[in-house]
Structure formats: C-alpha cells, structure tokens
TORTI-756733 format. One record per residue (C-alpha): residue number from 0; residue in one letter; x, z, y. Coordinates in steps of 0.2 Angstrom, whole numbers. Last residue first. Layout:
N
<NUM, A, <X, Z, Y>>
...
END
This chain:
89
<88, X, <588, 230, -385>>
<87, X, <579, 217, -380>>
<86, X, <575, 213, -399>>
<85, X, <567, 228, -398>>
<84, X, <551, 224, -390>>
<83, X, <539, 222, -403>>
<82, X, <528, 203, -405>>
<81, X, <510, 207, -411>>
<80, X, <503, 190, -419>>
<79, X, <485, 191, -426>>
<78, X, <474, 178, -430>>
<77, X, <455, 183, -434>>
<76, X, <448, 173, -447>>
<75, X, <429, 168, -444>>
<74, X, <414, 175, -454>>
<73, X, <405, 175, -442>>
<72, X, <406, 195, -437>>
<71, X, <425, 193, -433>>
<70, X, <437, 192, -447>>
<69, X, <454, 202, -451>>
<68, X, <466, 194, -460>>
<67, X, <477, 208, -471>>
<66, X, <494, 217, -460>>
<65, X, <512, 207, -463>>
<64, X, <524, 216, -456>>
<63, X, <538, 205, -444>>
<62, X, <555, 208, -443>>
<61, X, <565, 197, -431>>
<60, X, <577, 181, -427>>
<59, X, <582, 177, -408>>
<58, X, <580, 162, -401>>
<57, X, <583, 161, -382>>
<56, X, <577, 149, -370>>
<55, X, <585, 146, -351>>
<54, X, <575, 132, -337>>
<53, X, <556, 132, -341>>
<52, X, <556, 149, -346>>
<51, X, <559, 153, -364>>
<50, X, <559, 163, -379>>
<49, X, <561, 156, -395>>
<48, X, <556, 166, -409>>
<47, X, <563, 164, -428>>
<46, X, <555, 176, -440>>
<45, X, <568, 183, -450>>
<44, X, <563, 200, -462>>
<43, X, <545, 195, -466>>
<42, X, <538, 211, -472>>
<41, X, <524, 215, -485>>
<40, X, <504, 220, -488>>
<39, X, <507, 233, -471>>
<38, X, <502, 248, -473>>
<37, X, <487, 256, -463>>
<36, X, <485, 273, -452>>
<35, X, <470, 275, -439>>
<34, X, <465, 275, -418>>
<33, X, <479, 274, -409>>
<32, X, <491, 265, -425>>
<31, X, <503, 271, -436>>
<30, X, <508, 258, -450>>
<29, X, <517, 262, -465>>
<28, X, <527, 249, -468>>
<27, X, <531, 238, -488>>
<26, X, <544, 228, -493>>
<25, X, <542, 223, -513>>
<24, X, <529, 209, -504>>
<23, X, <545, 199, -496>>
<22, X, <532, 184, -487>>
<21, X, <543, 169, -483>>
<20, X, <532, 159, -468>>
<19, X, <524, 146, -472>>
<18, X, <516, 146, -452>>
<17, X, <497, 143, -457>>
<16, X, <501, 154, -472>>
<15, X, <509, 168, -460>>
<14, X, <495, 165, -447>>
<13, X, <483, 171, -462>>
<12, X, <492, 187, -466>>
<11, X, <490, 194, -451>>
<10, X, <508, 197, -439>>
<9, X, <514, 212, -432>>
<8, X, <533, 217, -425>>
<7, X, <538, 234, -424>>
<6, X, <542, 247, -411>>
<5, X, <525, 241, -401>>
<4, X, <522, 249, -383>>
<3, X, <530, 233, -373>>
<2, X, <517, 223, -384>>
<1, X, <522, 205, -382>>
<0, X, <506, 194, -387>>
END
C-alpha cells in the first residue's frame, strides 16, 4: 500500500524473511502512529521498488523499518508493507 500520509516506509518482519531482505537491527525508529507509539526492531536501508505502468517503470531504492508480525485471531501472520511517499520528492 502507498500511504500518501506516511513519512517512512513500513514493513513486518515476516514479509522481510519471505523477501531476505538484509535486516540492520543496531538501527532503530521510534514510530508515532494515530492511535499509539512503537519502535521499530531494525531498518532496511535499500529496498529496491519498481514502479510501473504498463508502458515506463522506475526503481528507486528506499528505507524500510521493520515492525514485529502481527496475527489475526487464528493464529495467521499478518503481512504488512507501508510504502512512504518521499521518494517523489
């Protein structure tokens, strides 16, 4: 999900095992949220993401926190991936 309101990129720890993605745990965000504060467990300084429309892409590298798994009432991992908008700036 792009989140137009986001100044930092989000992703849960599960989706970055299912990715292997580099996880930096010395790096760590204080998180501000609507409701609640959190820290993130660590960063992931350059994710590559491709954005494209059929005709043009674009690949740009970003910084993702990394947040725990969260799991619905099941039992079931939640995946989470909060793209920020700042690499349109």
């Amino acid at each position: 999900m792009i989140d137009s309101r986001s100044d930092s990129s989000i992703v849960s720890e599960n989706v970055t095992k299912h990715l292997e993605l580099k996880i930096d745990r010395k790096k760590i965000h204080r998180l501000n949220g609507v409701a609640n504060k959190s820290h993130s467990l660590s960063t992931i300084d350059s994710v590559p993401i491709t954005i494209e429309d059929g005709k043009n892409s674009e690949t740009i590298l970003d910084k993702f926190s990394v947040v725990p798994t969260k799991y619905d009432n099941n039992g079931k991992e939640l995946f989470l991936f909060i793209l920020s908008t700042q690499w349109q700036y």
